[in-house]
N, C-alpha and C positions, 0 to 999 in steps of 0.2 A: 504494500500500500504506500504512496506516494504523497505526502504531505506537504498541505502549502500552505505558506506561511504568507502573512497578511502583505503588501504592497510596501518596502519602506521599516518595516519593522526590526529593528538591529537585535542582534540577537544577544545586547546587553539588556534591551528595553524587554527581549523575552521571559530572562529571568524574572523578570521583577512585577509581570501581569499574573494579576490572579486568577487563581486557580482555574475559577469557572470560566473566565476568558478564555483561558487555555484551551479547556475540554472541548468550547466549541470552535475554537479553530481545529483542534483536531478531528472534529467531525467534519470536515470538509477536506474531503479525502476523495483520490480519483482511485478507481481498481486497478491493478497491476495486468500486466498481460495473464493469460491462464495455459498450463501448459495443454501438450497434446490430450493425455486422460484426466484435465479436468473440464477441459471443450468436449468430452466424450460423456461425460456426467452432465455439464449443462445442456447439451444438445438431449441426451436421453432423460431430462428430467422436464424442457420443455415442451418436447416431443411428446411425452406419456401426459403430462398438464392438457396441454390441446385436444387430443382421444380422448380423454379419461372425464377433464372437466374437473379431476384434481388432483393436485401431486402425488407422484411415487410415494410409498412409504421406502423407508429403508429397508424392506427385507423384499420389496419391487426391485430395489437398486441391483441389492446382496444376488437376487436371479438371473440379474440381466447380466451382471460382468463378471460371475460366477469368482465371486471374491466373498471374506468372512466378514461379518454384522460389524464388528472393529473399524475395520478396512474404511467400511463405506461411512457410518461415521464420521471418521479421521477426515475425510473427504468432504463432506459437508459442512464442517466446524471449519476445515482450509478454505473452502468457498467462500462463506461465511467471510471470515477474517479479512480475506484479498478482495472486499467487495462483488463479488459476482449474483452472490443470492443474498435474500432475505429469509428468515426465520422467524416464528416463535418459540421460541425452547419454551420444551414441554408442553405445546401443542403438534398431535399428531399433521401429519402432512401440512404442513402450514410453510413451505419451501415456495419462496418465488423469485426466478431467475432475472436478475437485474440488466443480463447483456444482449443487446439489440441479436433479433434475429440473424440479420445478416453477417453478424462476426462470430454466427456457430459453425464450428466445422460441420462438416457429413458426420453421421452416424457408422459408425464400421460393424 
């Protein structure tokens, strides 16, 4: 994730803003590239959203790329993290893919 820092702001003036100033410039955040199998998890999670009418679960995911409950996980929470999807933890299927159609790879 790629952070940006306000127009002008010295990064002596940075120390010294409070906290909650802080937080919300680091909510203004771009997503990083995604590698190859994590464009293969957003491509197969927006894919199955559009058919389905609502997100994979993770054990949808755990059948499709014949990998363990961990794995796919791990994967989600890295999505997460690098801006690409939305969540709400601890709501079941509540996954929605943040990256424009056109920058999904194919499906393999």
């Amino acid at each position: 994730m790629v952070i940006i820092h306000p127009p002008g702001l010295a990064l002596c003036r940075w120390s010294r803003l409070n906290s909650n100033v802080r937080q919300h410039i680091h909510t203004l955040t771009v997503p990083t590239p995604f590698t190859p199998r994590q464009g293969q998890y957003l491509t197969f999670t927006y894919y199955y959203t559009k058919l389905n009418r609502q997100p994979p679960s993770e054990t949808d995911a755990q059948r499709y790329f014949k990998v363990s409950a961990p794995s796919v996980h791990q994967m989600i929470i890295a999505l997460e993290q690098a801006g690409h999807i939305e969540r709400k933890p601890g709501q079941a299927r509540s996954v929605r893919v943040l990256v424009d159609k056109s920058e999904l790879p194919e499906l393999e």
